[in-house]
C-alpha positions in Angstrom: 0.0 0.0 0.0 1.4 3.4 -1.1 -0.6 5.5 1.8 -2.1 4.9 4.5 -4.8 7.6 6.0 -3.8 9.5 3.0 -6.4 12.0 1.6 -6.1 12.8 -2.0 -3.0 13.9 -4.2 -2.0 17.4 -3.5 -0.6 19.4 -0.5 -1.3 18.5 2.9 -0.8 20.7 5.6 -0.2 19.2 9.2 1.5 20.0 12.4 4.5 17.9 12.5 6.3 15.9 9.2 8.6 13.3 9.7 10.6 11.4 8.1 10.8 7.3 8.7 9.2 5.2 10.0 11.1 3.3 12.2 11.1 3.1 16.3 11.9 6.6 16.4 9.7 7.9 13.5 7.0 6.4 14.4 6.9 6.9 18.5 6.9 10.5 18.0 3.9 10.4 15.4 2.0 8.7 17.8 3.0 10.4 21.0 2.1 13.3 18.8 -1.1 12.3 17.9 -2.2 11.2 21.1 -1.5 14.9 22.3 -4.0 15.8 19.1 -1.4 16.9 16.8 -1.9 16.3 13.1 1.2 14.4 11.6 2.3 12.9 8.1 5.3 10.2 8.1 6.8 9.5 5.0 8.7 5.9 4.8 11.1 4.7 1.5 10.5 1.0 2.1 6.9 0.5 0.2 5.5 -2.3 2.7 7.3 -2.5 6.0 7.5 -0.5 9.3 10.0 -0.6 11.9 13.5 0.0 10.5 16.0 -2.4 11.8 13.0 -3.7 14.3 10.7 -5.1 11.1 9.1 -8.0 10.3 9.6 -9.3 7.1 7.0 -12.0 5.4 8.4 -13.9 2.6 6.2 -16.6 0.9 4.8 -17.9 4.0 7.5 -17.1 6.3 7.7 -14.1 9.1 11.1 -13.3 10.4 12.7 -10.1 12.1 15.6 -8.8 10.4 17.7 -7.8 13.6 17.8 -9.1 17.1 15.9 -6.6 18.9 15.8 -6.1 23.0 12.5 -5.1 24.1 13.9 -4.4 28.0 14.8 -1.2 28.7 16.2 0.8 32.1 13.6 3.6 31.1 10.1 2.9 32.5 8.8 5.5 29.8 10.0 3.3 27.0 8.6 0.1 28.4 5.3 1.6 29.5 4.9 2.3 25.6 5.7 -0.8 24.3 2.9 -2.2 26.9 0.6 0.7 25.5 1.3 -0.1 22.1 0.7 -4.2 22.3 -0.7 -5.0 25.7 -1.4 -8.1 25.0 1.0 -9.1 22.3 4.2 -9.5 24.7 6.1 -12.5 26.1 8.8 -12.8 28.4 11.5 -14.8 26.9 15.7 -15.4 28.3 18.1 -14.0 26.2 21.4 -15.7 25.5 24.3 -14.8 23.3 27.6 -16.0 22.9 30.9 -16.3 21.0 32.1 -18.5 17.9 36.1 -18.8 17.8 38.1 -21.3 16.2 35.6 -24.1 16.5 33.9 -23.5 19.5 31.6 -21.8 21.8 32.1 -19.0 24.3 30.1 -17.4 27.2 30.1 -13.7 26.3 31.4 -12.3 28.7 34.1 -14.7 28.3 34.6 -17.4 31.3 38.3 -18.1 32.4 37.3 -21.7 32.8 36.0 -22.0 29.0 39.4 -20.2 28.1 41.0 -22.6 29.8 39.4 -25.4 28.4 39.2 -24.4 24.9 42.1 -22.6 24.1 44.9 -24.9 26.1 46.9 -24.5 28.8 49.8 -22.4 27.6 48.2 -20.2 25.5 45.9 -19.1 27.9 48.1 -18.5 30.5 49.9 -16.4 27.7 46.2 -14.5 27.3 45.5 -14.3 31.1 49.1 -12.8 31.7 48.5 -10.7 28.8 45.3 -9.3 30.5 46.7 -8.8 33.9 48.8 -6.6 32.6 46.6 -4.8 30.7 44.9 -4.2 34.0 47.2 -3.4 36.2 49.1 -0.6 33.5 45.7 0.7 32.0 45.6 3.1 29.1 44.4 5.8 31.0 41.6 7.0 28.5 41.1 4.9 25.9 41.3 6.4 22.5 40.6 4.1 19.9 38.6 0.9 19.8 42.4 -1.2 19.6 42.8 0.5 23.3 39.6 -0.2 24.6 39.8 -3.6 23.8 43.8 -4.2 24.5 43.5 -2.2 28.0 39.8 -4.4 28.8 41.0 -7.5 27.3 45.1 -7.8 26.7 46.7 -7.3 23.8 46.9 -11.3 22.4 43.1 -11.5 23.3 42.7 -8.4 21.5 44.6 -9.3 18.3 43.3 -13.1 18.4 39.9 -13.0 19.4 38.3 -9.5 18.8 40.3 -7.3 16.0 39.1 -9.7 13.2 35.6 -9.5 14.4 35.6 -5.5 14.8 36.8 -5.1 11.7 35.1 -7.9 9.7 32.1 -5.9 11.2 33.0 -2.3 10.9 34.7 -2.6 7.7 37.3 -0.5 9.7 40.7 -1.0 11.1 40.4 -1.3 15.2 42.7 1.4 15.7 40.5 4.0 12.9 37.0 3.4 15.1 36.8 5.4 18.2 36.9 3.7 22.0 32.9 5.5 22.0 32.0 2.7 19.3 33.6 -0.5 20.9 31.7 0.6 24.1 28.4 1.1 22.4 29.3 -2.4 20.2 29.9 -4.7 23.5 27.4 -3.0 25.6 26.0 -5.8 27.9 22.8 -6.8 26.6 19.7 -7.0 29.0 18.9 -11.2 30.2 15.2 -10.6 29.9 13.4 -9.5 26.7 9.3 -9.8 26.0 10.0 -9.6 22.5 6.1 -9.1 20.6 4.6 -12.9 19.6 4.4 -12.2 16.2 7.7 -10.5 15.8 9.3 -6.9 16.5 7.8 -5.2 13.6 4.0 -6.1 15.3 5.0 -3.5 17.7 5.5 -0.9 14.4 2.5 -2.3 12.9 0.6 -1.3 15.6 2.1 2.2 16.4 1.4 3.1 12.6 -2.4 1.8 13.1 -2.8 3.9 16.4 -1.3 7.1 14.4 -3.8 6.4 11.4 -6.9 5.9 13.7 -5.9 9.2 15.2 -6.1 10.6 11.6 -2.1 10.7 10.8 -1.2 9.6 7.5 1.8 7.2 6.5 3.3 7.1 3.2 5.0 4.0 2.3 7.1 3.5 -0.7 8.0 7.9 -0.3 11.6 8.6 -0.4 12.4 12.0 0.9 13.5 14.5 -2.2 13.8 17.7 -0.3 13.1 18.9 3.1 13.1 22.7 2.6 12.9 26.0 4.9 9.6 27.9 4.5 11.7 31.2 5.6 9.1 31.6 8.3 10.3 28.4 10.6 7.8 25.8 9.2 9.1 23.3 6.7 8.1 21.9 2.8 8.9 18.0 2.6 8.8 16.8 -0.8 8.8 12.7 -1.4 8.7 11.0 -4.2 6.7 7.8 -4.5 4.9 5.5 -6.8 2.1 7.7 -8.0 4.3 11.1 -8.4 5.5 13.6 -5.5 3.9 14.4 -1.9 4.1 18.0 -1.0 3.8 18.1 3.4 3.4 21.6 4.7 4.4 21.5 8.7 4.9 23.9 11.4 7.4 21.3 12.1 9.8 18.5 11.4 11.5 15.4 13.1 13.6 13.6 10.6 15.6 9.9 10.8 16.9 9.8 8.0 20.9 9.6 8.1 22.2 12.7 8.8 24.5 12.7 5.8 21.9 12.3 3.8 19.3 14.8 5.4 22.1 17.3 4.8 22.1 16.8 1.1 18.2 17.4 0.7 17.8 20.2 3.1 17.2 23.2 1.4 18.6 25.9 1.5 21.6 23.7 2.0 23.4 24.1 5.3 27.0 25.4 5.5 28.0 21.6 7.3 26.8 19.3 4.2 30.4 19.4 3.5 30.8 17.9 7.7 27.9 15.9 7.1 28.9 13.7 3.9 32.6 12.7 5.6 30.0 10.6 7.9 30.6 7.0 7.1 28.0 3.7 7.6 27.9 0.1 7.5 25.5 -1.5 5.3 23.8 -4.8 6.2 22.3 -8.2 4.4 20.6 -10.3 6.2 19.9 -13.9 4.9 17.4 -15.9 6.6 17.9 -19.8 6.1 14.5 -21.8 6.5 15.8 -25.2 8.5 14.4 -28.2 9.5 13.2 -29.0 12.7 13.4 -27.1 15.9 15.5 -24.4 16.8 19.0 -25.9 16.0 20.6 -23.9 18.8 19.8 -22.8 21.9 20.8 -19.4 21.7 19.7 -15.9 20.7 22.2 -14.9 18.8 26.0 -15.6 18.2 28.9 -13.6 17.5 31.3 -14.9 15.3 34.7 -14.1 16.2 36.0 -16.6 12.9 37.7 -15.3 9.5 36.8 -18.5 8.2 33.4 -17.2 7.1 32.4 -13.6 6.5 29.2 -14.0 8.4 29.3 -11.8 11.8 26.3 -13.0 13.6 24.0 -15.5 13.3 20.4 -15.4 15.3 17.4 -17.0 15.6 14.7 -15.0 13.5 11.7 -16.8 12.7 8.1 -16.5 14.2 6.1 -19.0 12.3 8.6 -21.9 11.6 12.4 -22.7 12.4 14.7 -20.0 10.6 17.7 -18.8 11.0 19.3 -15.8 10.1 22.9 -14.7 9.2 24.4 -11.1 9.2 27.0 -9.9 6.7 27.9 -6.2 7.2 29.2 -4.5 3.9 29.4 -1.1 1.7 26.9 -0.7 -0.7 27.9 -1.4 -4.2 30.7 -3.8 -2.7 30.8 -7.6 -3.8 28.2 -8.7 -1.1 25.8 -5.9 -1.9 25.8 -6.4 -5.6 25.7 -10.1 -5.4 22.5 -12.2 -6.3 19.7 -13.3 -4.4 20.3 -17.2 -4.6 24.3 -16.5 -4.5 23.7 -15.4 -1.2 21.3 -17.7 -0.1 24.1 -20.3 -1.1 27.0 -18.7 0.4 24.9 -18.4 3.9 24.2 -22.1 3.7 27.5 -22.5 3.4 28.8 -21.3 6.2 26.0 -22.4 8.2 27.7 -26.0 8.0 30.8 -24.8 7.8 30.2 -23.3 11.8 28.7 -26.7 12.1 25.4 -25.5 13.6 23.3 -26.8 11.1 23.2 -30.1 9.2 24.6 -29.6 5.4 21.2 -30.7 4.2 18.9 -29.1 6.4 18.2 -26.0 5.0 14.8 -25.8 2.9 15.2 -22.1 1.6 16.2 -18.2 2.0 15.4 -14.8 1.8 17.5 -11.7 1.8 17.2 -8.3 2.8 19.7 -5.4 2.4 19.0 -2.1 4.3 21.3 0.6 3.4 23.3 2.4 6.3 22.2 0.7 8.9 25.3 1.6 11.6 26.9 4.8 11.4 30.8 4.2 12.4 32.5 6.7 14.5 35.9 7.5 12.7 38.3 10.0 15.1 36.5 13.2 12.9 32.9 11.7 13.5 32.2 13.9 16.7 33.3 17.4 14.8 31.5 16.0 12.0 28.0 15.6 13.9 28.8 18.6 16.4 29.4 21.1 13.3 25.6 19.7 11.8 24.0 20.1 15.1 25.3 23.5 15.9 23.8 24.8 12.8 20.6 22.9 12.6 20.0 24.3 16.0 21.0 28.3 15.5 19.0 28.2 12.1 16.1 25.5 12.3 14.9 25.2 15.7 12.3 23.3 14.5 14.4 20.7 12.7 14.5 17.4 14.9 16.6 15.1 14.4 15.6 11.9 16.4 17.2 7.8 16.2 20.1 5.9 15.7 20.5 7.8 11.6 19.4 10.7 12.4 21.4 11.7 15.4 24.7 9.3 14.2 24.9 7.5 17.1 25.0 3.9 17.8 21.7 3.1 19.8 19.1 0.4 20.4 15.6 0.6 19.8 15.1 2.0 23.4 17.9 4.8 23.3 16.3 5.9 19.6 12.2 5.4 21.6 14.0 8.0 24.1 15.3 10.6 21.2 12.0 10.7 20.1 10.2 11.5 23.2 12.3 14.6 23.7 11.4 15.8 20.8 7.7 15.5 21.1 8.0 17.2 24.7 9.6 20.1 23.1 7.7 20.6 20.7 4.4 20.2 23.0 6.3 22.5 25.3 6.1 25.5 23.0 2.2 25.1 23.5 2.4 24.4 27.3 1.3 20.7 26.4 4.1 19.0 28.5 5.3 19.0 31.8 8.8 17.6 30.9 8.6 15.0 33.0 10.6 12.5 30.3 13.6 14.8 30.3 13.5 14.8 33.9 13.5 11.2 34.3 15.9 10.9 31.4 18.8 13.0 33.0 17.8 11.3 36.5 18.7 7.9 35.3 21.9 6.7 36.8 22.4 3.2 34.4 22.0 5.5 30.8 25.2 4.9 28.3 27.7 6.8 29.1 30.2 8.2 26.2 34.4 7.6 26.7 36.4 10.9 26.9 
């Protein structure tokens, strides 16, 4: 469906545009128009909401595309997600480890599976290696190589995690900044009430409650230009199936990725030139249809192994047995460009190859790319966002910029929930609409992620 709630072709004037319609997208259209607001959302995929938290159905099968948490240290984010689907949530243990050389870790990593796996000597080279590391600390971390050599050793750090950092980022360890590798191996929450029917449900419904509520959502639009009125309000222009939409908004929360925001903003800004040194990481995800149950107990595994250029495997399916592999590229690169079937061969593959799966127990695949789905943090990323902030903020006020794309920074589902709460309380406060009570609990919270100097 191209619209959703959509009145007829022409202009349409409402309060607040945004653009996406992922987690943060689409909590602020419906915060919004539960406070009575009149919103219009334009999203580039023509069928599915949610981002990186959306449900895919291929030919009889439903699968999410990303391991999402649905636990959060913010009551406000998971009184929302109870709001959204009250009834749709269950409770479910979360467990993830490591793949290296053959076998299976505990992440965090247990000295007695060290031990046993890797062999006497060499890991009491890799535990004398890490006592050192802690007792002579770098004393702040620059770079993801120090984060991990001064939390880890250096022989753990060149064995076990530099080939998985960079088969991820695309990056050498010692380019990506000590910010990234603690936002990367963040511990993840144990308990998760993920929705029944998969994360994008949660989406589904959001989208529903904002078109009940009279909102329109434009699938298959692609923002064109997002452009100053002169008078603080905004003109979004998307182009979609049946021609361009033309939103008129007092308004705007956007994203999108900031580098490419800056390129459609009109008049440009004076930082586009900041804005398109920011770099991403672009993802395929190939889910395997397998026989039988679950063929491993686990959420989701790492995979610490040069051997195969997957870098995680989870468990994705709702309706049947699936199982899903992540290879992290650049678009237009050999994976990218590669066929459909090519890649459903190469993940079964390496399926077997990490011995998790029986050679002939895969039945079929899907794939799905999304474009720029981790920004990276290079040393010049933080100048890079600053110098597009500062601006946005001295001359469009009213510009938002809300999620994991369209603030640059490396967040879950929650985090991104929380970006777009602010921005809906500021823009309710310029009506006297909100007491600010998120903020407040926000920059009360003593367990939010904390950034490395």
């Amino acid at each position: 469906m191209a619209a959703t709630g959509a009145p007829g072709r022409g202009e349409i004037a409402v309060d607040v545009a945004i653009v996406g319609a992922g987690p943060a997208g689409l909590t602020a259209g419906y915060l919004l128009a539960k406070a009575g607001r009149r919103v219009a959302i334009i999203e580039k995929d023509p069928a599915c909401v949610g981002g990186l938290s959306r449900t895919v159905e291929h030919q009889g099968l439903r699968f999410d595309i990303g391991e999402q948490a649905f636990a959060s240290p913010n009551q406000d984010v998971d009184d929302l997600w109870n709001e959204l689907l009250p009834s749709g949530l269950v409770e479910r243990a979360r467990r993830r480890r490591i793949y290296f050389e053959g076998k299976l870790y505990s992440w965090p990593p247990r000295a007695s599976e060290a031990l046993r796996n890797l062999g006497v000597l060499r890991s009491a080279a890799c535990l004398a290696s890490h006592l050192r590391a802690r007792l002579l600390p770098a004393r702040e971390p620059r770079t993801c190589a120090d984060w991990a050599t001064s939390r880890f050793g250096g022989k753990l750090h060149t064995a076990f995690f530099k080939p998985f950092v960079e088969k991820l980022s695309g990056m050498p360890c010692e380019a990506l900044t000590a910010d990234w590798a603690v936002e990367a191996f963040r511990p993840l929450p144990e308990i998760s009430k993920p929705p029944r029917l998969g994360a994008g449900t949660m989406w589904q419904a959001a989208r529903d409650r904002i078109v009940e509520r009279g909102g329109i959502v434009l699938m298959g639009h692609a923002l064109k230009q997002l452009a100053s009125d002169g008078q603080g309000g905004w003109r979004m222009t998307a182009t979609g199936p049946e021609g361009e939409a033309v939103v008129t908004a007092a308004h705007a929360i956007s994203s999108a990725p900031m580098r490419e925001l800056a390129a459609r903003l009109y008049p440009l800004p004076v930082s586009t030139i900041e804005a398109s040194r920011l770099k991403y990481r672009d993802l395929i995800i190939v889910a395997l249809t397998v026989r039988g149950d679950h063929p491993f107990p686990d959420t989701s595994i790492d995979v610490h192994d040069g051997k195969v250029q997957a870098v995680r495997v989870h468990m994705a399916a709702v309706t049947q047995s699936c199982v899903a592999l992540e290879y992290y590229c650049g678009e237009g690169d050999g994976l990218w460009s590669m066929h459909d079937d090519k890649l459903i061969a190469l993940a079964t593959r390496e399926l077997t190859t990490l011995g998790l799966v029986a050679p002939d127990a895969v039945t079929g695949g899907a794939v799905v790319r999304q474009d720029k789905a981790y920004p990276l943090y290079d040393e010049a990323y933080a100048a890079n966002v600053a110098a597009m902030r500062r601006e946005l903020a001295d001359k469009h006020p009213t510009l938002h910029l809300v999620g994991r794309n369209g603030q640059h920074r490396c967040c879950d589902q929650g985090e991104a929930m929380l970006s777009a709460m602010l921005a809906v309380e500021t823009i309710l406060a310029e009506h006297g609409l909100h007491d600010g009570q998120v903020s407040q609990r926000i920059a009360a919270a003593p367990d939010q992620p904390k950034k490395v100097a």
